[in-house]
Structure formats: structure tokens, C-alpha cells
Backbone bond lengths (Angstrom), bond angles and torsions (degrees), N, CA, C in turn:
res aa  C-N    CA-C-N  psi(-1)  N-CA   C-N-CA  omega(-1)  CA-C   N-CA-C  phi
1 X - - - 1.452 - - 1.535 108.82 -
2 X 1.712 115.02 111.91 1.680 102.73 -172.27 1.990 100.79 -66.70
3 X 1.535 78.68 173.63 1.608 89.14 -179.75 1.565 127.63 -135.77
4 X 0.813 125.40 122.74 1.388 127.90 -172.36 1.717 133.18 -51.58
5 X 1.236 129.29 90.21 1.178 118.80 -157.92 1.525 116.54 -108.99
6 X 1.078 151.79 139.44 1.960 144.39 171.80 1.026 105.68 -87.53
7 X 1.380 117.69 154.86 1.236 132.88 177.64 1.491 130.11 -159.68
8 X 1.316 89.67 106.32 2.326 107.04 -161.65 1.300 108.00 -73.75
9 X 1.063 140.35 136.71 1.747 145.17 172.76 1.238 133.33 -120.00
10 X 0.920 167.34 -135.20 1.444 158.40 65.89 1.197 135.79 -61.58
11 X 1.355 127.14 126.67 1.326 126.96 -168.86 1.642 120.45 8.05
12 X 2.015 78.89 -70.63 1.736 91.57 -160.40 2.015 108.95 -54.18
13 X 1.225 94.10 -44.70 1.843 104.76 175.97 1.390 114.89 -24.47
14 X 1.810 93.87 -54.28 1.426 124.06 -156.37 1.738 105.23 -64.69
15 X 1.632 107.22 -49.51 1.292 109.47 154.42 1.711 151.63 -42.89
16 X 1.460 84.73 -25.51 1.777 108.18 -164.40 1.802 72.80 -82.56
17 X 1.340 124.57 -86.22 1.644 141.52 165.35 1.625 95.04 3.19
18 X 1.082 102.21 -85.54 1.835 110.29 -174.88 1.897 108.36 -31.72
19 X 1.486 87.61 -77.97 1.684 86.93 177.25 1.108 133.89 -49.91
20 X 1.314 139.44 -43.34 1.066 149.62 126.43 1.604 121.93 2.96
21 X 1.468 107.27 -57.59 1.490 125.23 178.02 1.506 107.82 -72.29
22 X 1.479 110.64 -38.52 1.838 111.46 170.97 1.401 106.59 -67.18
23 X 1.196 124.87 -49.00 1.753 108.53 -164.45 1.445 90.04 -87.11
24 X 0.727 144.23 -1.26 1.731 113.28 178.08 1.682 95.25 -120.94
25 X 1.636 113.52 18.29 1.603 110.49 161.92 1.728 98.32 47.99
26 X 1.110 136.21 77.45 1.491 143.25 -179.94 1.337 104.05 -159.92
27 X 1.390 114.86 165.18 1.660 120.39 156.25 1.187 123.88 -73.96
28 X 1.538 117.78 149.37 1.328 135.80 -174.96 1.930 84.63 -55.80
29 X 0.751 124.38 -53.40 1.217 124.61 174.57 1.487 144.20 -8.89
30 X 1.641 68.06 -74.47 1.438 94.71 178.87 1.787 123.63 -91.88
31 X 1.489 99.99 3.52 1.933 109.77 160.55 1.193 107.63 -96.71
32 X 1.299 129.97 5.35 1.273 133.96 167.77 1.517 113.79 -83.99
33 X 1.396 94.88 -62.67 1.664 112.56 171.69 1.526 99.42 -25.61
34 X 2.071 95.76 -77.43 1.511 88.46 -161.83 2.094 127.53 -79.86
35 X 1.471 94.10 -1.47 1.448 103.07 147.39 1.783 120.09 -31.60
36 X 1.632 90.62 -76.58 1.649 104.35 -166.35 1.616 108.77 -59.17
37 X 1.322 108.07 -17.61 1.411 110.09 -160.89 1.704 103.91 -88.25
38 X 1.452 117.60 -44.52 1.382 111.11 163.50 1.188 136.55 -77.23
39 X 1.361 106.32 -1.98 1.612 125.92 172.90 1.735 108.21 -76.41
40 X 1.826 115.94 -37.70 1.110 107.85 -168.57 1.524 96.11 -91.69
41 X 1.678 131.45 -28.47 1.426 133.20 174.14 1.651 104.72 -54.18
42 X 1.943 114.77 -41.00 1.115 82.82 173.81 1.957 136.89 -95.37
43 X 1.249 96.19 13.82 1.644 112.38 168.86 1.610 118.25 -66.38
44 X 1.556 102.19 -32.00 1.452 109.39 168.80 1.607 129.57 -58.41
């Protein structure tokens, strides 16, 4: 069952997030998603 999580930044973050979401045409969302997801692939 997915789960809903928040997530606070600072401006500049918020920017890197944004742009990010324009060139690869996606949701702010969804560079988050796959943020967390290669962050925990790369902890492994």
C-alpha cells in the first residue's frame, strides 16, 4: 500500500527539484520519487 510522505527544503533545493522536473518534462513529484529511490539503491 504506497504511502504518503512531506518533504521541507530550502529554496535553493526547491529549485534544483523544479528544474529538474522541466527538463525531464515530469512531476515535481515524481524527481522526488526517483531521488529517494537511488539514494536508498545507492546505500546498498
Amino acid at each position: 500500500m504506497p504511502r504518503k510522505y512531506s518533504v521541507v527544503c530550502e529554496d535553493s533545493l526547491a529549485a534544483d527539484i523544479e528544474a529538474l522536473a522541466r527538463e525531464y518534462d515530469i512531476s515535481e513529484q515524481e524527481v522526488l520519487h526517483q531521488l529517494v529511490e537511488v539514494g536508498l539503491e545507492a546505500r546498498d
